[in-house]
GUBA-337476 format. One record per residue (C-alpha): residue number from 1; z, x, y. Coordinates in pm, 1 decimal, always signed. Last residue first. Layout:
// GUBA-337476
k, Z, X, Y
NUM, Z, X, Y $
...
***
This chain:
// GUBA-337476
k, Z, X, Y
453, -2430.7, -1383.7, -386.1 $
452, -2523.7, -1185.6, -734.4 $
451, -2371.4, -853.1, -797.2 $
450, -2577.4, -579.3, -987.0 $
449, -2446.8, -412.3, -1330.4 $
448, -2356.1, -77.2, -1312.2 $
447, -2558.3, +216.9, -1508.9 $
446, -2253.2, +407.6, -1622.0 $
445, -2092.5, +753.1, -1399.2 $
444, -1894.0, +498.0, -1199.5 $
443, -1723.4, +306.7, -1491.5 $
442, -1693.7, +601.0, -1754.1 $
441, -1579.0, +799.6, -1478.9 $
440, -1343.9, +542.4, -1367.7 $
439, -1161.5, +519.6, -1752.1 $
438, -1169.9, +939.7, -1755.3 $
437, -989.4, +896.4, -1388.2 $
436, -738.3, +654.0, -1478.8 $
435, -619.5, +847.4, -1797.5 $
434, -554.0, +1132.8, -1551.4 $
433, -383.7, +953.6, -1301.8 $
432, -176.6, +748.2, -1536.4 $
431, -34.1, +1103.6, -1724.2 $
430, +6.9, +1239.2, -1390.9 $
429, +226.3, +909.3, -1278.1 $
428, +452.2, +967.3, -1599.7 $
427, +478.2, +1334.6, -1564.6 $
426, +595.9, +1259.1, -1184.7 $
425, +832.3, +983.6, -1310.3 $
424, +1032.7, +1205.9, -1546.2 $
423, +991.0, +1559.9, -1359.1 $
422, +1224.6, +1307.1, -1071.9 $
421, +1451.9, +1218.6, -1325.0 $
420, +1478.5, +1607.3, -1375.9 $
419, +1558.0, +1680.4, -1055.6 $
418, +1805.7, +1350.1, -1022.7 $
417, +2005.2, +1475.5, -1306.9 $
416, +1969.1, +1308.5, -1616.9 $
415, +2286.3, +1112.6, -1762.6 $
414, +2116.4, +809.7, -1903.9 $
413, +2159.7, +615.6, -1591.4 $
412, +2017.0, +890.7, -1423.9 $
411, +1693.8, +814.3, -1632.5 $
410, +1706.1, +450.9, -1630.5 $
409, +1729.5, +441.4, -1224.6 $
408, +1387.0, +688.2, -1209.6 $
407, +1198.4, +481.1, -1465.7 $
406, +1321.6, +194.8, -1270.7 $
405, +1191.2, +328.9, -940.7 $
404, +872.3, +388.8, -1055.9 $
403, +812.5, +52.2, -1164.6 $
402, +893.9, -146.8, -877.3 $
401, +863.6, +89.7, -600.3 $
400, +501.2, +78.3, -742.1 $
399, +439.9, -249.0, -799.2 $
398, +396.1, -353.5, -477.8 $
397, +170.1, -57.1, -394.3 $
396, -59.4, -117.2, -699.4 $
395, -31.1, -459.0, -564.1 $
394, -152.3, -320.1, -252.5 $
393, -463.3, -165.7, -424.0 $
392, -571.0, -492.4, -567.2 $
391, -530.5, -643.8, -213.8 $
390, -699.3, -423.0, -25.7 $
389, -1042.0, -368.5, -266.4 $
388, -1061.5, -735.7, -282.9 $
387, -1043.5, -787.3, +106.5 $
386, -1327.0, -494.9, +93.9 $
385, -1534.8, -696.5, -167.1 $
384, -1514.6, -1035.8, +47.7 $
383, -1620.1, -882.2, +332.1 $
382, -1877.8, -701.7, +184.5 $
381, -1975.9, -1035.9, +5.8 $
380, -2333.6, -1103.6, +229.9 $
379, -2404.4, -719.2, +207.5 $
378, -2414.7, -715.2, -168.0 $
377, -2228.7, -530.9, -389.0 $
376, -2126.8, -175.6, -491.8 $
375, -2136.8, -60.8, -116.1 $
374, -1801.2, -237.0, -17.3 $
373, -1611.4, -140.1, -324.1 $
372, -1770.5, +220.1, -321.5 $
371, -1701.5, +268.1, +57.3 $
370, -1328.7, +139.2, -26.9 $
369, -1274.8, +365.7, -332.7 $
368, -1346.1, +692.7, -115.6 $
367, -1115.1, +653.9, +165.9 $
366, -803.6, +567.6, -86.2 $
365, -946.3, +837.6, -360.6 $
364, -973.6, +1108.3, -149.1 $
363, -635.2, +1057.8, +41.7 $
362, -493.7, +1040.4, -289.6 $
361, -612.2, +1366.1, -395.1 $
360, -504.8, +1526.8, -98.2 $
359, -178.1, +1374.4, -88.4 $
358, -126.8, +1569.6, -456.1 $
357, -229.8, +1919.7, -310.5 $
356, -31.9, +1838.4, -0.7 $
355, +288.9, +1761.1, -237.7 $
354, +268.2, +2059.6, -395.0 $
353, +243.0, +2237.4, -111.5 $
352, +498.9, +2116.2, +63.4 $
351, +739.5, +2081.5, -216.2 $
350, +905.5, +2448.7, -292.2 $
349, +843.6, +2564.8, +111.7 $
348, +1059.4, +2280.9, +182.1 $
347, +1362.6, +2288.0, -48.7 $
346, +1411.6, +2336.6, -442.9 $
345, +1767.3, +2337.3, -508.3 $
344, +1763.0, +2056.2, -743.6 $
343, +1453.5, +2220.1, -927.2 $
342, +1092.6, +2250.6, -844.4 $
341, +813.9, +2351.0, -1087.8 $
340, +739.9, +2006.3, -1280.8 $
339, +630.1, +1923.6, -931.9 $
338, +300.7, +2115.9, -994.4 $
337, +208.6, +1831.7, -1283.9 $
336, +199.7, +1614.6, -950.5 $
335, -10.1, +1756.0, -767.2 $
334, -284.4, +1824.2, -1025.9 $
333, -255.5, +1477.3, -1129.3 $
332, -373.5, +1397.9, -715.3 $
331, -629.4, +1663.0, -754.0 $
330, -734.7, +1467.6, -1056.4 $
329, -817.5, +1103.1, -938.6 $
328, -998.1, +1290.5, -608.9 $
327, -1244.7, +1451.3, -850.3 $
326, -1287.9, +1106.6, -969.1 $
325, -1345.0, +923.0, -628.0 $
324, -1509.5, +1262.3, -493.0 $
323, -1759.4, +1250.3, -772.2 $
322, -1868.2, +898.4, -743.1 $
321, -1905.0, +907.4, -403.3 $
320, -2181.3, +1133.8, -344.1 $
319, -2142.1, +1542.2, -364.0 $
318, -2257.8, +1622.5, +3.6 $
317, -2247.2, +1260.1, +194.2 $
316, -1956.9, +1173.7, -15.8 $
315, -1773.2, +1488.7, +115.1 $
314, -1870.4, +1417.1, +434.0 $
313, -1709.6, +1022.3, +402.7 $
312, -1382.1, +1200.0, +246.6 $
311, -1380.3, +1461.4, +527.9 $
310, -1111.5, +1216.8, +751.9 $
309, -923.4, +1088.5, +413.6 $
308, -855.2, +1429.8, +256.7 $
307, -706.6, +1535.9, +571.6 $
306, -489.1, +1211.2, +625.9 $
305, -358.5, +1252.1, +286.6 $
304, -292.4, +1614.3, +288.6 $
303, -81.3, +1541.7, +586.3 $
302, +76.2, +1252.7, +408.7 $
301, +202.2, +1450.7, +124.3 $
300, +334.6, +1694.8, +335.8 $
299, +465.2, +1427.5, +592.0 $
298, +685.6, +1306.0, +281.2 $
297, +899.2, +1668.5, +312.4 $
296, +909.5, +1639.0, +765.3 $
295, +1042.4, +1334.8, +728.4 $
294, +1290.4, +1411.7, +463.4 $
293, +1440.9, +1692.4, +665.3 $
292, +1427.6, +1440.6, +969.4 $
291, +1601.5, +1205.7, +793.2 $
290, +1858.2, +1487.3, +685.0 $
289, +1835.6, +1655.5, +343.3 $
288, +2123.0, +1574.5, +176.8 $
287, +2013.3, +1699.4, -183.6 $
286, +2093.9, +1307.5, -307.0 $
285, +1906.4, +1219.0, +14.2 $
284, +1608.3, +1465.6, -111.6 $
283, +1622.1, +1251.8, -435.9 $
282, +1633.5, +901.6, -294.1 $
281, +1371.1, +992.5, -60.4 $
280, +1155.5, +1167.7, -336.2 $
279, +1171.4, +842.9, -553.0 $
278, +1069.8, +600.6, -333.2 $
277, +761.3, +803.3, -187.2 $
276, +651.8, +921.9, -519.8 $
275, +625.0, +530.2, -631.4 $
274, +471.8, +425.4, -316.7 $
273, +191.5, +680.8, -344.3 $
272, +204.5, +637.6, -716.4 $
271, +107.6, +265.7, -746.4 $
270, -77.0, +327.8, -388.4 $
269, -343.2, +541.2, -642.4 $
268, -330.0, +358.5, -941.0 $
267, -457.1, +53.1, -730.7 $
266, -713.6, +241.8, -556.5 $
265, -854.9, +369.8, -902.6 $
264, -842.4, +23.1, -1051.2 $
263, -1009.0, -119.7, -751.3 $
262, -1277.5, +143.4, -701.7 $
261, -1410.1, +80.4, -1082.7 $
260, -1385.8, -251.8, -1089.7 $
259, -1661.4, -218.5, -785.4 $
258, -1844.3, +29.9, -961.7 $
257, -1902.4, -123.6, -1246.5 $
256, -2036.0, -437.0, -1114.5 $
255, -1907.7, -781.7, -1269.7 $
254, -1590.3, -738.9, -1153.0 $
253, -1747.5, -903.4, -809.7 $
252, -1836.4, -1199.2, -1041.6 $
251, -1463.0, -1356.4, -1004.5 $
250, -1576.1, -1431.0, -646.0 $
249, -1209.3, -1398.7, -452.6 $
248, -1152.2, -1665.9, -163.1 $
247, -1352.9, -1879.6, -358.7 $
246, -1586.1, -2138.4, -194.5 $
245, -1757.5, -2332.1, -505.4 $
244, -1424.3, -2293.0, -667.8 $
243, -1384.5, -2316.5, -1055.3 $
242, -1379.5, -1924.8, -1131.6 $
241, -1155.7, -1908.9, -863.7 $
240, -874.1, -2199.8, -970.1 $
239, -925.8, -2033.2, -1338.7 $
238, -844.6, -1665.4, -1205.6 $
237, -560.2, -1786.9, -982.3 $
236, -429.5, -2008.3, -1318.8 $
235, -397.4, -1670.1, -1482.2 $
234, -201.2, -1545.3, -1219.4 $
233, -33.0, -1831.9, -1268.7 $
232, +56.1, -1780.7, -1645.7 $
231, +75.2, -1357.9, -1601.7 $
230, +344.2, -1400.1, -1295.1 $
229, +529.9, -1689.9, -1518.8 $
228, +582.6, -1495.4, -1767.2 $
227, +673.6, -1185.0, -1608.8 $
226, +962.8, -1350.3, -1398.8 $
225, +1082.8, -1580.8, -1685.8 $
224, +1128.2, -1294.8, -1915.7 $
223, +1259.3, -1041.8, -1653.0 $
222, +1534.2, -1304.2, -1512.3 $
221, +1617.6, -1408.0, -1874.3 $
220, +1690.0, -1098.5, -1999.0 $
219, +1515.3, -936.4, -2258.8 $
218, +1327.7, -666.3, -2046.6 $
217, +1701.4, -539.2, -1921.2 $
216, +1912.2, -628.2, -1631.4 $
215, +1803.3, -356.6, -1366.7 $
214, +1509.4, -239.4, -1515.0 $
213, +1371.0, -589.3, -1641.8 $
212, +1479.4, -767.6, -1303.8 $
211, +1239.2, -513.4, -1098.5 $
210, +961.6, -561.7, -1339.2 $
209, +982.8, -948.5, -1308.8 $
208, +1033.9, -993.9, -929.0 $
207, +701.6, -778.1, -942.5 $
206, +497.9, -1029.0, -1137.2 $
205, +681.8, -1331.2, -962.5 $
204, +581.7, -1216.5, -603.5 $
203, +209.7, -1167.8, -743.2 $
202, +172.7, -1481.0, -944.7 $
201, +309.4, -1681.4, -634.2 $
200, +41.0, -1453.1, -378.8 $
199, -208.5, -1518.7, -605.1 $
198, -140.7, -1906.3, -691.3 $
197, -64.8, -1999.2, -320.5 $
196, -396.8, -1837.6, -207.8 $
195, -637.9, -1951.3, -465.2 $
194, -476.0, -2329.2, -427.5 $
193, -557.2, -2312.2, -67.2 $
192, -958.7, -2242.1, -52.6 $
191, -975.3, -2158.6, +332.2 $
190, -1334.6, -2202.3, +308.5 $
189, -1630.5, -2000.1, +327.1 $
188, -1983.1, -2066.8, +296.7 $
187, -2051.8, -1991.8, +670.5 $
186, -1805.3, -1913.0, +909.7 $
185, -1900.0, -1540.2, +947.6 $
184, -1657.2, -1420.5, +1263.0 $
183, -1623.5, -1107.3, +1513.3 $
182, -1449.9, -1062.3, +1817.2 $
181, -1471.2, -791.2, +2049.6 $
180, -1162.5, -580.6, +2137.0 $
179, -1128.7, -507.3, +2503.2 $
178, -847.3, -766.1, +2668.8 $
177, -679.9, -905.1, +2289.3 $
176, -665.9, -571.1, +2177.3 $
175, -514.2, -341.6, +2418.9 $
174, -256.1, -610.0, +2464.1 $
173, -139.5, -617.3, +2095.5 $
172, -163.0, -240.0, +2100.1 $
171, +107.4, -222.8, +2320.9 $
170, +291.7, -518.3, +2154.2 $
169, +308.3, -323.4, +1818.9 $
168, +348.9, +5.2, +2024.0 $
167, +719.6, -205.8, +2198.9 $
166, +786.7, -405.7, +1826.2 $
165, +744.9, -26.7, +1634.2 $
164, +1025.4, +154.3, +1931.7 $
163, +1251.4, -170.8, +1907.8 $
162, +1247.6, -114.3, +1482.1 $
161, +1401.4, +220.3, +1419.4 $
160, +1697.8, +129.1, +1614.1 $
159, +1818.4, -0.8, +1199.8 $
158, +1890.8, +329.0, +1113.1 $
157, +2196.9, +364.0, +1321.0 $
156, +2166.3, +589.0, +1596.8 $
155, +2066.5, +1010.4, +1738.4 $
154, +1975.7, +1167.1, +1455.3 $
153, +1892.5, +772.9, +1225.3 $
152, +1628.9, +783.0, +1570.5 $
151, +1430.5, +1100.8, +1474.1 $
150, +1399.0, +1057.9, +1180.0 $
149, +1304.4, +692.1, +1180.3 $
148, +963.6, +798.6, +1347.9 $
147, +919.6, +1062.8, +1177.4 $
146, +927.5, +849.7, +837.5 $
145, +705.5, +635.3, +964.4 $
144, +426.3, +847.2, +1080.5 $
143, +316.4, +951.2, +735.3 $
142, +244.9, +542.0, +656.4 $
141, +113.0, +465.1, +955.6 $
140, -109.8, +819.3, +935.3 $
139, -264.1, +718.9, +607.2 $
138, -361.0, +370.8, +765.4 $
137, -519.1, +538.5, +1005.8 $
136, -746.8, +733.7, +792.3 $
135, -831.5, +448.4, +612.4 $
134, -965.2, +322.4, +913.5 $
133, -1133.2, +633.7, +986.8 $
132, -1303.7, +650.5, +603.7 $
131, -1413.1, +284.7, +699.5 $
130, -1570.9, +363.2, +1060.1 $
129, -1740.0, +698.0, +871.3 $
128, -1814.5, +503.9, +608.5 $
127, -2014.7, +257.7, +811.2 $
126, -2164.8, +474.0, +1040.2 $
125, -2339.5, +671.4, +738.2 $
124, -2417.3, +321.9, +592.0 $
123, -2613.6, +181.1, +912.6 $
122, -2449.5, -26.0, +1254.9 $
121, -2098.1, -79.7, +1272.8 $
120, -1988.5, -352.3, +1390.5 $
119, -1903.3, -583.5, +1062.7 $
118, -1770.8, -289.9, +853.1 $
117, -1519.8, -198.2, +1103.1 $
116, -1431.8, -573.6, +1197.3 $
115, -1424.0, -657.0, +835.4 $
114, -1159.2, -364.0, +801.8 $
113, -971.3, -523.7, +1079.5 $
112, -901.2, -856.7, +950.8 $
111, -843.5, -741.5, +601.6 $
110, -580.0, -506.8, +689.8 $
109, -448.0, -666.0, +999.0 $
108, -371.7, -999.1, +770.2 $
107, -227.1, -801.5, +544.2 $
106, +14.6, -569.2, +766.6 $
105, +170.8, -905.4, +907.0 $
104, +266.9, -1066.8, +575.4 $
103, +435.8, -726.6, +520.4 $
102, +604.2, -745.3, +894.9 $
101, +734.7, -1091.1, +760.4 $
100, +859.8, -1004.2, +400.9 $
99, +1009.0, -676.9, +578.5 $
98, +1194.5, -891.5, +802.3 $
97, +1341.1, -1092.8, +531.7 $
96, +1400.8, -777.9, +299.5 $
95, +1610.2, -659.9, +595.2 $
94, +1767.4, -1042.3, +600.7 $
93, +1881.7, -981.0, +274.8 $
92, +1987.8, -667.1, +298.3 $
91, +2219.5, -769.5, +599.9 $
90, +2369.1, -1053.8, +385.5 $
89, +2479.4, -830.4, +73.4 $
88, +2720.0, -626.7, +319.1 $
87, +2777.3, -671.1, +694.2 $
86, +2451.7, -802.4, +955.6 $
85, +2429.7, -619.0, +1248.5 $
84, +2162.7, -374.9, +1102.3 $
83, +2007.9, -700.5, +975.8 $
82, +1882.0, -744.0, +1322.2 $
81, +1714.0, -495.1, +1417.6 $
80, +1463.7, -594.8, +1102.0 $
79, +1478.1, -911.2, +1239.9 $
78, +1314.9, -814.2, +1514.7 $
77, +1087.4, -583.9, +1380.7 $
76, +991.3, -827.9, +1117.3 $
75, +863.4, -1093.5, +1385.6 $
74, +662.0, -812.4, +1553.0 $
73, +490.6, -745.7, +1218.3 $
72, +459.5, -1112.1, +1252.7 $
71, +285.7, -1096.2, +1607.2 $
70, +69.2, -778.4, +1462.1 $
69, -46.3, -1000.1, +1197.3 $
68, -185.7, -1322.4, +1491.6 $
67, -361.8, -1060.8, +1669.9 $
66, -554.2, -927.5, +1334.7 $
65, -628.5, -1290.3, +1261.5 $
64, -731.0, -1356.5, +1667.0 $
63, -961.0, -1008.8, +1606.6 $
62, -1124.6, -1146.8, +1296.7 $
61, -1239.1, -1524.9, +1402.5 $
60, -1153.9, -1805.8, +1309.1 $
59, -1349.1, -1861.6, +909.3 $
58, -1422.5, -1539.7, +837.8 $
57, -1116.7, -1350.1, +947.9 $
56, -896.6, -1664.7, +780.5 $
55, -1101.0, -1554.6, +458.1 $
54, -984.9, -1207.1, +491.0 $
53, -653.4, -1262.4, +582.3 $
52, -601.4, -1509.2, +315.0 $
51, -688.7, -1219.1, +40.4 $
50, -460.5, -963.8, +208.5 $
49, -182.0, -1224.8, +269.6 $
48, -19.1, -1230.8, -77.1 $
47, -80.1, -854.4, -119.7 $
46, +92.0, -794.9, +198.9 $
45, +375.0, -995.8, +107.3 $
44, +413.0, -817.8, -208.2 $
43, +379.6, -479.6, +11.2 $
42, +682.9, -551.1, +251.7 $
41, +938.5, -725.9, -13.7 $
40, +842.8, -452.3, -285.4 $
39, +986.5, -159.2, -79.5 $
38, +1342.1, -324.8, +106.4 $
37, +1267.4, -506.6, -274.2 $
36, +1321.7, -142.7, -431.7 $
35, +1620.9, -86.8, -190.5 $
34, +1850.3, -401.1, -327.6 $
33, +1722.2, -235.9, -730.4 $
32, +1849.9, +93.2, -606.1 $
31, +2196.2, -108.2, -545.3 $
30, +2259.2, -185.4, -154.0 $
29, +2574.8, -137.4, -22.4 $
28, +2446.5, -199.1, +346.7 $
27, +2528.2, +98.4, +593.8 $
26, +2493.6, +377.8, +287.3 $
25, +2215.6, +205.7, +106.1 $
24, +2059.6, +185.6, +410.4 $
23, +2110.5, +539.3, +521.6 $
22, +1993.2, +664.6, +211.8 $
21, +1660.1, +430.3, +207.6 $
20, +1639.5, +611.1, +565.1 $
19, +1244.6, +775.7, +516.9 $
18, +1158.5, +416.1, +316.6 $
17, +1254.3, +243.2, +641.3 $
16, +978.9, +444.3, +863.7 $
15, +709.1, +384.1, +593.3 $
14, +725.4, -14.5, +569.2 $
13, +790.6, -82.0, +961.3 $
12, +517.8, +167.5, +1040.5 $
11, +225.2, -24.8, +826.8 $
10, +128.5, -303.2, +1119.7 $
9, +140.8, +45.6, +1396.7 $
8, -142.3, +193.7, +1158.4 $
7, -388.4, -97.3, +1094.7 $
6, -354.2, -198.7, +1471.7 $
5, -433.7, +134.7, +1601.2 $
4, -735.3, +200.8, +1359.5 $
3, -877.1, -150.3, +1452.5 $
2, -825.6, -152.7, +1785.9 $
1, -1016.8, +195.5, +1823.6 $
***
């Protein structure tokens, strides 16, 4: 129960902004590349805390990490108040500030209180079930988001989003730190410092990188040295891990099939989770749909979502998981190739469907990919393998803004209207879907090689 709870109030402050991206380009002058790092800020934080929180779990216990997240995610929601005060360039500044902090936040709940899950509960059936919940959750903290700023941008400024996520934040803070057991495995891990501060550095530079190349070009400086040095040091992470005796990722875990095989498809999938997301509340703003209008539009494709995640583990149970982890890869493509269908009028009844068919394949693939991560390896590096499943699918999520939202940018830019920018990125993600699921059949449906402690 804590860890559901926690996992889905830690992801609210990332979902509710992205439903009033209008409304804070509107109150703050942001450019699309200001509101891609309102995106990126949250999840490339996340991704550089994943990892740590997983380790930190180990080593102090899980339930003070998760604790310690929701207090940051706290953090953010203050400041996040906050930068609605704030005029001009400063208050998106501090906004990506206090997404930064919530995003740290959301990583160390995520690996925190998966281990709990998979820690407590007791045979593989139970297991799944606890993880396909948890994944659940975090499905409904992102569709829940958007609601939630809905209905306050009616009635306030967009920024009164954030009192109502610090008051369930510190609800649920209570809850846990009076019944939630705690949980800890010490041994053989250490904090391993030079893994963390060359991920999370390779990561932040990586994205800073993409977002620089589609607002100032590929050839300018900013892109250059952001790209280069993200592949040099996230080259360096790879060395510093290979070379620990403690890692806080074990560079063998890509040995097995079917773990590489879970992280690429979760990583494709956020990629176009958080990509759809950024571009469809840009484009039903430019229809003026009203924050609740757009709620209601992205709850679609988080309805589906939550669905798809909640009968993933019986669905596994019937077909196994390699078949719902690929069939899941092209229900999502299926989704999207039916957005080539709507126009600039298009309203509700033209996306909901569309988008449930496409939030069902994702919700497949999210619930599905982490029982394959943890199950593809040993018992003693479950931990280890979830953490690993998290943050390779978050930088899909980091990057996904990122990307997406250039492609998007550099097709209005070129005179396109915002329908057909929109066919533009949703042919795009298709095409990635489907080329992901032929590479993760070949992965899953191959004999996998085991995964040494």
């Amino acid at each position: 129960m804590f860890a559901c709870a926690a996992m889905l109030v830690s992801y609210l402050p990332f979902s509710a902004v992205n439903g009033v991206l209008g409304a804070v380009r509107a109150g703050t002058g942001a450019s699309t590349a200001g509101l891609q790092w309102v995106s990126a800020a949250f999840t490339v934080a996340l991704v550089g805390a994943v990892l740590s929180g997983g380790v930190l779990g180990d080593l102090h216990g899980r339930r003070r990490v998760a604790l310690g997240g929701l207090g940051l995610t706290v953090v953010g929601t203050v400041l996040g108040f906050l930068a609605g005060g704030v005029a001009g360039g400063v208050g998106i500044s501090v906004l990506w500030a206090a997404q930064a902090a919530a995003g740290l936040g959301a990583g160390l709940v995520m690996s925190a209180t998966l281990a709990l899950v998979a820690s407590t509960a007791v045979g593989v059936v139970a297991r799944d079930r606890g993880i396909a919940a948890w994944a659940a959750a975090n499905v409904l903290g992102l569709g829940g988001g958007p609601f939630l700023s809905g209905v306050v941008a009616e009635r306030a400024g967009w920024y009164w989003l954030y009192p109502p996520i610090a008051v369930l934040t510190v609800v649920v803070m209570v809850f846990g730190a009076s019944r939630a057991l705690e949980s800890s495995a010490p041994e053989g891990r250490s904090a391993d410092w030079a893994g963390q501060v060359s991920g999370a550095v390779g990561v932040v530079a990586l994205v800073y990188g993409v977002i620089s190349g589609g607002v100032s070009g590929w050839g300018s400086v900013q892109a250059l040295v952001g790209l280069g040095v993200g592949v040099v040091v996230l080259g360096v992470f790879v060395v510093v891990e290979q070379r620990s005796a403690t890692p806080l990722l074990r560079p063998a875990l890509f040995a097995s099939r079917g773990f590489s095989a879970a992280g690429l498809a979760a990583m494709v999938v956020l990629f176009t989770i958080v990509g759809v997301v950024f571009v469809l509340s840009l484009f039903f703003a430019h229809q003026e749909v009203p924050p609740l209008g757009i709620a209601v539009r992205l709850a679609c494709l988080f309805g589906g979502n939550a669905v798809a995640s909640f009968a993933a583990a019986r669905l596994q149970a019937v077909f196994g998981p390699k078949v719902v982890l690929t069939a899941g890869l092209l229900v999502a493509a299926a989704g999207l190739v039916a957005l080539l269908g709507t126009t600039d009028t298009s309203g509700l009844g033209g996306f909901s469907w569309r988008l449930l068919v496409t939030g069902a394949g994702c919700g497949l693939v999210i619930a599905t990919s982490t029982a394959v991560a943890v199950q593809s390896v040993p018992g003693e590096l479950a931990g280890m393998a979830g953490a690993a499943n998290n943050a390779v699918r978050q930088l899909g999520g980091a990057l996904g803004a990122a990307v997406v939202g250039v492609v998007f940018a550099a097709r209005l830019h070129a005179g396109a209207g915002h329908a057909d920018a929109v066919h533009t990125c949703a042919t795009a993600l298709a095409a990635l879907l489907l080329g992901t699921a032929a590479v993760t059949a070949v992965l899953l449906f191959a004999r996998r090689a085991p995964v040494t402690a």
